[in-house]
C-alpha positions in Angstrom: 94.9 88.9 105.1 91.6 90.9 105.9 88.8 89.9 107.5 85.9 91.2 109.5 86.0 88.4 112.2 88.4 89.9 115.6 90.6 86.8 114.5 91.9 84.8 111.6 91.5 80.6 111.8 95.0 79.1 112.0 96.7 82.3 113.6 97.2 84.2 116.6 97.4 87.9 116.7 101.3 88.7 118.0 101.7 92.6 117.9 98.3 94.9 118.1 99.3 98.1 115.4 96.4 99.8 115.5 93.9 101.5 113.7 94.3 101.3 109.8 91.9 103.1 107.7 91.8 104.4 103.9 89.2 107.0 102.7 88.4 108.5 99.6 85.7 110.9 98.3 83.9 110.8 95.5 81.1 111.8 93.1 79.4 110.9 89.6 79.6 113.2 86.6 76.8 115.3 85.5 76.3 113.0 82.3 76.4 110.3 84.8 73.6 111.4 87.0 71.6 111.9 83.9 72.5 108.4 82.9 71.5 107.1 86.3 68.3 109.1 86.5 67.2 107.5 82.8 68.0 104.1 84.6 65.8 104.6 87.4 62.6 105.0 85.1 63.0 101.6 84.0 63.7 100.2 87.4 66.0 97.5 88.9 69.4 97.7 89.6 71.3 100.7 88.3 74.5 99.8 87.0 76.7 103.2 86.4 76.3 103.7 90.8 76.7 100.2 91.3 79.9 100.8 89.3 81.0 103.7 91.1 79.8 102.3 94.4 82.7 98.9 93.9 85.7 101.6 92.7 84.9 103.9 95.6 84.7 100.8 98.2 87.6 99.2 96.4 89.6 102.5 96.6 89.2 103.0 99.6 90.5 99.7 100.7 93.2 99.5 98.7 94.2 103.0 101.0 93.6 100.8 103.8 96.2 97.9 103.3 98.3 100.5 102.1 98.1 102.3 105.8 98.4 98.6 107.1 101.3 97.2 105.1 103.4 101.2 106.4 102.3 100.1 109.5 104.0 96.8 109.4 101.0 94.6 109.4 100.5 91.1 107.7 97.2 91.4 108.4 93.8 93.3 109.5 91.1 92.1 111.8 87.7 93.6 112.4 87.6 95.6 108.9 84.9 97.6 108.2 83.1 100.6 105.8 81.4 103.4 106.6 80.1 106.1 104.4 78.6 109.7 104.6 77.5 112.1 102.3 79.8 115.0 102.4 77.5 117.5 100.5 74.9 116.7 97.6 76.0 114.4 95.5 79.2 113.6 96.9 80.0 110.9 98.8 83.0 109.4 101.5 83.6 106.4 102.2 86.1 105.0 105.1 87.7 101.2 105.4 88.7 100.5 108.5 90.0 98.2 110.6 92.8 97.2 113.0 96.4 96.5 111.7 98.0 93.0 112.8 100.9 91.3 113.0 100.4 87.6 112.9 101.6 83.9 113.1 100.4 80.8 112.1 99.8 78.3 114.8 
């Protein structure tokens, strides 16, 4: 169970583990940036770094409840991203949150 919230409805929190956190860094390919550059002349939403965007998050959180579930958690409270640009063009991005051990009530 992840959530954002400091608790989860129906549970109470019964061993604090900590922080949790999975990162990952990433890029798009040269044919990519072209393809995303050619998108950007027609406006709207560009698809190829909305697609890399979701991996890159999703990596990164799969990191995350992998860190958790070494930890011994069932579940993370107050998850969060963050992301910096590491150098042109290539980006890292962080899930975080604090690694649980909970009951339901």
């Amino acid at each position: 169970m992840i959530t954002t919230s400091t608790e989860l409805d129906g549970h109470r929190i019964v061993r604090n583990l900590g922080v949790v956190r999975g990162i990952t860094v990433r890029s798009r390919s040269v044919l990519g940036n072209i393809a995303g550059g050619l998108q950007t002349l027609f406006g709207g939403q560009i698809s190829i770094y909305v697609d890399l965007c979701e991996k890159t998050r999703e990596e990164a959180f799969q990191y995350m409840m992998q860190h958790a579930a070494e930890r011994g958690a069932n579940a993370v409270i107050c998850m969060r991203y963050d992301a910096n640009e590491v150098m042109n063009g290539v980006t890292e991005v962080l899930a975080y949150g604090t690694a649980v051990v909970v009951e339901k009530e």
